[in-house]
SEKEKE-231131 format. One line per 3 residues: their letters; for each residue x, y, z negated of C-alpha. Coordinates in steps of 0.05 Angstrom, whole numbers, plus 5000, padded with zeros to 4 digits. Layout:
BEGIN
a> X/Y/Z ~ ...
//
This chain:
BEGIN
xxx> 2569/6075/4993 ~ 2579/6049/5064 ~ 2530/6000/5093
xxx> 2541/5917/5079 ~ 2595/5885/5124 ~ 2552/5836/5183
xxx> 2553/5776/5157 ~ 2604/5714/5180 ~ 2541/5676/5203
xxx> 2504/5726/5247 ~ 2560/5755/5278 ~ 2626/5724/5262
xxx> 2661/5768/5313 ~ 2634/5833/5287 ~ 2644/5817/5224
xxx> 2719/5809/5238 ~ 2717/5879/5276 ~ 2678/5920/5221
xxx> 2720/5890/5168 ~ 2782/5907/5193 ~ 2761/5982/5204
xxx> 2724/5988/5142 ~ 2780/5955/5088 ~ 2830/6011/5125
xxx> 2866/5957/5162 ~ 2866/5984/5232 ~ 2830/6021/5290
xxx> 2830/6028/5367 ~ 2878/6078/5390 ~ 2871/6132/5451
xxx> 2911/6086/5488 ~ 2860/6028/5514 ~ 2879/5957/5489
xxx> 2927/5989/5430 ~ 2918/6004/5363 ~ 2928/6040/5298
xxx> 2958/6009/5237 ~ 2935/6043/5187 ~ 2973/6051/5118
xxx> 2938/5998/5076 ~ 2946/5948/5137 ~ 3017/5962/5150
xxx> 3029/5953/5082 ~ 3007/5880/5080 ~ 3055/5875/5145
xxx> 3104/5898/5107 ~ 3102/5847/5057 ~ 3100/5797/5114
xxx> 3162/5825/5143 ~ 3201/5835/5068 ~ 3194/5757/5057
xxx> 3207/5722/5128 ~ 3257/5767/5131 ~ 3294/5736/5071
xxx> 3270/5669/5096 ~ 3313/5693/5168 ~ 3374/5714/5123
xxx> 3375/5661/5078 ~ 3382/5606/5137 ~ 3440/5650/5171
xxx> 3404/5699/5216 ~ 3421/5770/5218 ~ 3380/5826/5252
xxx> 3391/5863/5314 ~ 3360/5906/5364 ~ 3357/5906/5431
xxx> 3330/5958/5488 ~ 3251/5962/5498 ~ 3270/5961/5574
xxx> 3293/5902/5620 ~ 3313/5905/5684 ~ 3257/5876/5733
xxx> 3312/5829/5770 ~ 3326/5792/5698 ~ 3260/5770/5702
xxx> 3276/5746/5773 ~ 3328/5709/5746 ~ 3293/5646/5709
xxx> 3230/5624/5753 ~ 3185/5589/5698 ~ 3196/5651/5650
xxx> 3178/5708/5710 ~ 3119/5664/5727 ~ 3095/5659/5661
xxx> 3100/5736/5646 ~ 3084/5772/5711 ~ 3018/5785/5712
xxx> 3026/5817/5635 ~ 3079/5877/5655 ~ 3073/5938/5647
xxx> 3128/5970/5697 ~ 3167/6039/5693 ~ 3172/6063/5762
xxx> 3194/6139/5750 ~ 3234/6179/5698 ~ 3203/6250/5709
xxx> 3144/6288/5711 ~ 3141/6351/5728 ~ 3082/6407/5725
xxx> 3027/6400/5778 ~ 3036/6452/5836 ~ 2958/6453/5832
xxx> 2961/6487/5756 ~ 2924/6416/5735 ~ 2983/6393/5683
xxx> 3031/6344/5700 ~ 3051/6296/5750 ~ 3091/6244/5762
xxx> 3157/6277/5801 ~ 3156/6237/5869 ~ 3239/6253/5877
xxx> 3245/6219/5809 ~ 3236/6144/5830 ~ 3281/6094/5795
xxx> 3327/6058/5840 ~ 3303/5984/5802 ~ 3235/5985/5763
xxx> 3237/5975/5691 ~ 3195/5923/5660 ~ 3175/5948/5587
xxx> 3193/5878/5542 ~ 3145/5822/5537 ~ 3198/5779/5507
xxx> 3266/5798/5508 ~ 3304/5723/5525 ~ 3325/5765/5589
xxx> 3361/5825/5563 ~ 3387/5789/5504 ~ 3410/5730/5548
xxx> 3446/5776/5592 ~ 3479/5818/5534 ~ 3507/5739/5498
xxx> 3550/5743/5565 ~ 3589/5791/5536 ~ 3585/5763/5456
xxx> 3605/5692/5478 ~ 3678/5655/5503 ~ 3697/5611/5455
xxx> 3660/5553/5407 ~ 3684/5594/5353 ~ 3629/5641/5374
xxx> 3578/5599/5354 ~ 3527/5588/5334 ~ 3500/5661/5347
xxx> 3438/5672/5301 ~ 3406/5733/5320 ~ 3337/5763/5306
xxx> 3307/5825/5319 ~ 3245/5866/5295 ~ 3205/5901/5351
xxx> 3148/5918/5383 ~ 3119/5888/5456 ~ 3078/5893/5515
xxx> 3034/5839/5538 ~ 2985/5889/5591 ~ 2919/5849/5556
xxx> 2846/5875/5587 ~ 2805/5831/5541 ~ 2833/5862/5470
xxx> 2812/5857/5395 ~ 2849/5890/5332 ~ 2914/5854/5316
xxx> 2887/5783/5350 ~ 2905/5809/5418 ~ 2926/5882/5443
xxx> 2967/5907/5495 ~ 3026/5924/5454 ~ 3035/5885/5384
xxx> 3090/5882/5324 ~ 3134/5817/5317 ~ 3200/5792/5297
xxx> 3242/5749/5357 ~ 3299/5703/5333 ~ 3349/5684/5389
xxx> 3399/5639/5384 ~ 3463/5606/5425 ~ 3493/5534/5399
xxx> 3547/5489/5423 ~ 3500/5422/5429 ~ 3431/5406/5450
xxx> 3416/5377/5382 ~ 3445/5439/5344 ~ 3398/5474/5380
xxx> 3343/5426/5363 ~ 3356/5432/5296 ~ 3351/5498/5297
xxx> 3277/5497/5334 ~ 3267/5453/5280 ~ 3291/5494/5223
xxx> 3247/5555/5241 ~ 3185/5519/5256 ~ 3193/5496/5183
xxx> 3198/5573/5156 ~ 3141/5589/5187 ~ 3103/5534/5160
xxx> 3124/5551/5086 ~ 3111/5631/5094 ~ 3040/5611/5118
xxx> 3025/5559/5074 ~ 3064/5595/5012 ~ 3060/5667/5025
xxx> 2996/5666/5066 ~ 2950/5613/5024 ~ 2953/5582/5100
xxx> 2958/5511/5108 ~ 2978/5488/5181 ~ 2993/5434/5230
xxx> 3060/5436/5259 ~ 3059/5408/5322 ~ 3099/5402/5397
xxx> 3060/5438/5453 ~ 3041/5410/5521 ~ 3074/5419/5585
xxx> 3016/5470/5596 ~ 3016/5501/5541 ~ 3096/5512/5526
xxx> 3129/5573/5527 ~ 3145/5601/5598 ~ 3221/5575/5616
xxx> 3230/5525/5547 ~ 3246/5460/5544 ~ 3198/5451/5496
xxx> 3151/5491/5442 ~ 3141/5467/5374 ~ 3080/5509/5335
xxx> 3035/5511/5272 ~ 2968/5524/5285 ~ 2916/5545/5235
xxx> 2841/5540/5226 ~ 2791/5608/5225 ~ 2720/5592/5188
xxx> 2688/5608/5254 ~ 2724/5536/5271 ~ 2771/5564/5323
xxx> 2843/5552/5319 ~ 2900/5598/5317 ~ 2967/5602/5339
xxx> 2997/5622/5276 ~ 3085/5610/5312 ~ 3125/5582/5353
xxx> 3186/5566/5358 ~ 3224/5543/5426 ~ 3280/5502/5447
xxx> 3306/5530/5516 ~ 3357/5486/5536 ~ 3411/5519/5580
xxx> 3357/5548/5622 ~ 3370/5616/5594 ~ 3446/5607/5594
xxx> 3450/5580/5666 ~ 3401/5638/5683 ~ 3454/5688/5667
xxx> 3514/5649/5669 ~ 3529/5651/5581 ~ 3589/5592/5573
xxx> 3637/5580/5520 ~ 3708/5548/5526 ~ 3694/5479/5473
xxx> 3741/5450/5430 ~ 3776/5417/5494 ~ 3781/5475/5529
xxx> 3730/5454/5578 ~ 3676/5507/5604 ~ 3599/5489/5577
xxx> 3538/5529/5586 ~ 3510/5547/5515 ~ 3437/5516/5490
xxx> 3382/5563/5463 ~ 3322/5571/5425 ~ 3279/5634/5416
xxx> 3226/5631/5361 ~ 3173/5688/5338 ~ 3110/5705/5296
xxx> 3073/5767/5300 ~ 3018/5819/5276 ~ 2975/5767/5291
xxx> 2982/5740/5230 ~ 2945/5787/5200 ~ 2883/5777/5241
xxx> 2900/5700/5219 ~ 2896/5724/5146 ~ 2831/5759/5152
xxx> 2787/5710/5185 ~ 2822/5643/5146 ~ 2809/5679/5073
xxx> 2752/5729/5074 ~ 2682/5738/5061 ~ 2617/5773/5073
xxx> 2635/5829/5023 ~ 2705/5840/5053 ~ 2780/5822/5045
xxx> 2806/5756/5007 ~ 2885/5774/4997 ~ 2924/5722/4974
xxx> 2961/5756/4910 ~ 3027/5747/4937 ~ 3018/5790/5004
xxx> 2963/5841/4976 ~ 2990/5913/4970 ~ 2952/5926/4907
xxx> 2946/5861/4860 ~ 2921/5889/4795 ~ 2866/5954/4803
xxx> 2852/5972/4733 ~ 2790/6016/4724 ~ 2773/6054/4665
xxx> 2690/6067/4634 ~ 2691/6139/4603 ~ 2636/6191/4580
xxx> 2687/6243/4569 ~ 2755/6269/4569 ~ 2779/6237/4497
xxx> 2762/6170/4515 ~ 2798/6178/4576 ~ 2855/6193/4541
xxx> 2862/6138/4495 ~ 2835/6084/4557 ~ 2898/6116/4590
xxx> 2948/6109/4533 ~ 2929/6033/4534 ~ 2948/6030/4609
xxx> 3003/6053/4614 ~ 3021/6004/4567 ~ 2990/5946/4606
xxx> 3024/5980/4679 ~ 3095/5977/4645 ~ 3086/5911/4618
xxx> 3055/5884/4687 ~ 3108/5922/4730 ~ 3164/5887/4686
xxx> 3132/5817/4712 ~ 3136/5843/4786 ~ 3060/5853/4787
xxx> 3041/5919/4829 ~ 2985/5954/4803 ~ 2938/6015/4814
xxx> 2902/6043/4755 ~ 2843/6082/4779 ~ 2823/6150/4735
xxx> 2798/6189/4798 ~ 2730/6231/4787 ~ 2714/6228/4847
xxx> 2666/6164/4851 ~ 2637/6117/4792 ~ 2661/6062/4773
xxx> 2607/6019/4816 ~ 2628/6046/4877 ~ 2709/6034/4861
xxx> 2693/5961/4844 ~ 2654/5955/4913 ~ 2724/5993/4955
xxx> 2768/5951/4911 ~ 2725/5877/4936 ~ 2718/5908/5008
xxx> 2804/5910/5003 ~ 2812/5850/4974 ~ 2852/5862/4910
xxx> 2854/5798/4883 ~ 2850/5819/4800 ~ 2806/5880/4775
xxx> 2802/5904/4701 ~ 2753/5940/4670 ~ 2765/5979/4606
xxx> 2719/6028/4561 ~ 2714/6055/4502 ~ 2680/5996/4468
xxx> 2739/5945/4494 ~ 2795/5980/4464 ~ 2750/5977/4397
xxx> 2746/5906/4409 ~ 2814/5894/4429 ~ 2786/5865/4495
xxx> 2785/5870/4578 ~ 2739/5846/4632 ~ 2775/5808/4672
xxx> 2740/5804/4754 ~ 2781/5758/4803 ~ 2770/5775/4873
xxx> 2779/5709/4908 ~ 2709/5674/4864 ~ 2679/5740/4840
xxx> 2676/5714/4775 ~ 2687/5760/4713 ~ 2703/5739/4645
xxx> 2729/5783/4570 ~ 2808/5775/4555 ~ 2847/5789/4495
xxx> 2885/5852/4508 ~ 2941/5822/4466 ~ 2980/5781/4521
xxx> 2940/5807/4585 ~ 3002/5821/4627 ~ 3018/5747/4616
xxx> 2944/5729/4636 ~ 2941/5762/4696 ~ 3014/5733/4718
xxx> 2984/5665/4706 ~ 2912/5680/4738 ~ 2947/5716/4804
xxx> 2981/5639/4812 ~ 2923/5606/4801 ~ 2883/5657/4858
xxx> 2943/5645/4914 ~ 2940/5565/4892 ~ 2861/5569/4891
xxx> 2854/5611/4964 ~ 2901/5554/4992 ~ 2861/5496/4966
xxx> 2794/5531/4993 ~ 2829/5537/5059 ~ 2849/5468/5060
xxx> 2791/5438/5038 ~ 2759/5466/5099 ~ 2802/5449/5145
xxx> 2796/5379/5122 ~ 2719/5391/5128 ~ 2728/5416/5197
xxx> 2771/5353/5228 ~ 2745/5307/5266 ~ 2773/5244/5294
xxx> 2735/5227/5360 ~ 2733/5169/5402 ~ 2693/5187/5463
xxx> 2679/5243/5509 ~ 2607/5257/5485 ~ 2618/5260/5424
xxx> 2675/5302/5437 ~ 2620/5357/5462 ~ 2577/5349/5402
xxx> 2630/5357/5350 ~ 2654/5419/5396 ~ 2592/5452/5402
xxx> 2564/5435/5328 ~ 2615/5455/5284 ~ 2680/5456/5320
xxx> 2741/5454/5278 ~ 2803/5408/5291 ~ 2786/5349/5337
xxx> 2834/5285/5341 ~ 2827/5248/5400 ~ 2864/5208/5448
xxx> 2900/5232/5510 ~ 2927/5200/5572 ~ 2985/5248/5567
xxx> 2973/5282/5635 ~ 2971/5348/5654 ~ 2905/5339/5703
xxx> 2861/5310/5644 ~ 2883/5367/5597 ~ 2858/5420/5652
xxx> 2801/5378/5668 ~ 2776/5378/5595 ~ 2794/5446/5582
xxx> 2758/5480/5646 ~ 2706/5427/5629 ~ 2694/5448/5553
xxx> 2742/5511/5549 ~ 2776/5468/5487 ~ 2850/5455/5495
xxx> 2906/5422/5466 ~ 2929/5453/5408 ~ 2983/5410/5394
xxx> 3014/5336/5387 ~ 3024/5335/5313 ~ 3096/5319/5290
xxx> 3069/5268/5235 ~ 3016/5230/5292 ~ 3023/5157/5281
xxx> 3027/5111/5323 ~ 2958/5087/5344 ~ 2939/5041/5411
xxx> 2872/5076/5442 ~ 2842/5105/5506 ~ 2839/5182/5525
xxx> 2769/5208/5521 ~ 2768/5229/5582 ~ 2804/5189/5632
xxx> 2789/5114/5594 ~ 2869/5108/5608 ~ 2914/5083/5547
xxx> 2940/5130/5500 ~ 2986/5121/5433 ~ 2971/5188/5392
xxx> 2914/5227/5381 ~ 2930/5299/5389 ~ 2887/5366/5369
xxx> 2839/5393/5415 ~ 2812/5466/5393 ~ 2772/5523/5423
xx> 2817/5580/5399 ~ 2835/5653/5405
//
């Protein structure tokens, strides 16, 4: 058996590393700052994808796909967005190689220069943008509810498995509306999806919040977010969603003819989440002995394992599983039953903890003389003997009870890990002691934010939507403030 996982509280960062190799997840590719998703971790992206992709669908988006390459003038064409993105492209400058006169390979064919670079996407609100032109005339056009599934380039020097790398999976939802507060709705709308796939599908609970002018999405209007808690008390980004405006839309000149027959630049919003999520689910849910899935998004739920001393008890363990697979795959339930040679039961039951199946039965001889099952749940490692009569049914029940039960851990330490604040110092100490979720007051400028934030490398995660109203002074400044916002140190 492989060596124990570093533990959370020695190294929180290489435990987040090792356990992402080691459950199968992912590893560094040839290509510095990208990686490999490996089966078991694509898997659990795939499940991510299946069900925001009905969320998409079911609120009147339909999928697309547009080219990996953009012009590098589009990017020229809206100021904050070019800003925002320029120092992260990667740009095509050739289209041929050809073999080195030297005998030393290839190399890049010098005749073979593109008359305008190509900038491989970071976003795509530029190409897209440019392609509405042509989709939109009339009001009856709209609203245009678009999203595509693709992969991007952000050129990142400072990466880490599915957190940050140089080129990363993710879903992009543009859209075009006929008002301003359409397209607000809209923002809206998403924001809320992704809230309920975190906290629903990903045991995640999260504040959904409005970003800072500093922190907003490069040529929006304005960014609305959730933002989750790690145990290491750093936040996360877990989406955003953006209203553009007509930024976009002037940028490339997209109008419609209204109802009046009057000429009106379209309003926008882009909105996205990405394989960052999975890095979210690892470090929100698991432990020192390896994944915490929640049932709903784990690629395996049920690993049944039989006990044997021989072939003929095999046989009739095996009989009585298939039974127990049929009448688990009827409820939905996927499930792996185990009968390889190959390693003892010990060692599956470590593999099958290190992965993060959430339910794991044991069966021998001696249980099917009983009638009986042990029953492990991953999430609490506790283990308990169940009836075989009704089991499917008990395991439906107990994989509800695990996603409810990850969710409520999650929660409870988030709630643990938020702090209200009312001065500067004590700002520091919470920071530097436990971290978390800090609420404190703000003067609302964009000075103090950078201040604090070169100051204590903590920023502004976001202004919560449901922040009352509340008369104070900013921590920092001693100017007046109405809302506390959320500071974080994050990833």
């Amino acid at each position: 058996m492989s060596k124990a996982l570093p533990t959370r509280s020695e190294n929180y960062s290489e435990w987040y590393n090792e356990l992402v190799k080691r459950a199968d997840l992912a590893e560094n590719s040839a290509v510095r700052g990208c990686m490999v998703i490996k089966p078991y971790g694509y898997s659990i992206w795939e499940k991510m994808q299946r069900a925001l992709d009905d969320m998409f669908k079911e609120t009147g988006h339909t999928n697309a796909y547009f080219p990996l390459f953009i012009p590098k003038s589009y990017l020229s064409k809206e100021a904050s967005h070019v800003e925002g993105f320029a120092k992260e492209c990667a740009v095509v400058t050739h289209y041929r190689l050809k073999n080195d006169p030297d005998g030393k390979g290839v190399i890049v064919d010098p005749d073979a220069k593109l008359e305008e670079e190509l900038i491989v996407r970071p976003t795509s609100e530029t190409v897209i943008w440019s392609t509405y032109k042509n989709w939109i005339q009339s009001y009856r056009d709209l609203p245009l509810l678009i999203n595509q599934w693709a992969n991007v380039v952000r050129w990142e020097m400072r990466t880490r498995l599915f957190l940050r790398t140089a080129e990363f999976l993710w879903q992009e939802g543009h859209t075009a509306h006929s008002t301003s507060a359409e397209a607000i709705a809209e923002t809206k709308q998403m924001l809320e999806v992704y809230a309920e796939f975190a906290e629903q599908w990903m045991a995640l609970p999260v504040v959904k919040g409005i970003k800072t002018a500093n922190e907003r999405f490069a040529g929006a209007e304005d960014t609305y977010c959730i933002e989750a808690l790690m145990q290491d008390g750093k936040a996360l980004q877990a989406g955003t969603s953006h209203f553009l405006g007509q930024n976009f839309a002037k940028a490339f000149d997209v109008k419609f003819q209204d109802k009046e027959g009057k000429l009106e630049h379209v309003w926008g919003t882009s909105w996205g989440v990405s394989t960052r999520l999975m890095g979210a689910l690892i470090m929100a849910h698991s432990d020192d002995s390896g994944l915490v899935l929640p049932p709903k998004l784990a690629p395996i739920q049920v690993v049944i394992v039989p006990i044997y001393k021989n072939e003929e008890q095999l046989a009739a363990i095996t009989e009585k599983v298939n039974e127990i697979r049929k009448e688990l795959k009827t409820l939905g339930i996927s499930v792996k039953f185990d009968d390889s040679d190959a390693y003892k039961p010990g060692y599956k039951f470590a593999e099958y903890e290190l992965k993060g199946v959430p339910v794991r039965l044991a069966i021998g001889a001696r249980d099917l003389e009983n009638g009986t099952v042990e029953v492990a749940r991953r999430d609490t490692k506790t283990k308990e003997t169940v009836a075989l009569e009704g089991i499917a049914g008990f395991v439906r029940d107990l994989l509800d009870n695990i996603q409810q039960a990850i969710y409520d851990k999650a929660f409870a330490f988030r709630e643990e890990n938020t702090t209200k604040v009312d001065s500067f110092e004590e700002f520091n100490k919470v920071l530097d002691s436990k971290g978390g979720f800090i609420l404190a007051h703000w003067d609302g400028t964009s000075e103090t934010e950078e201040k604090i934030k070169e100051e204590t490398k903590a920023t502004i995660r976001c202004v919560p939507l449901n922040a009352t109203e509340e008369s104070g002074v900013c921590i920092y400044s001693g100017k007046p403030s109405t809302k506390r916002v959320v500071f974080a140190r994050a990833y």
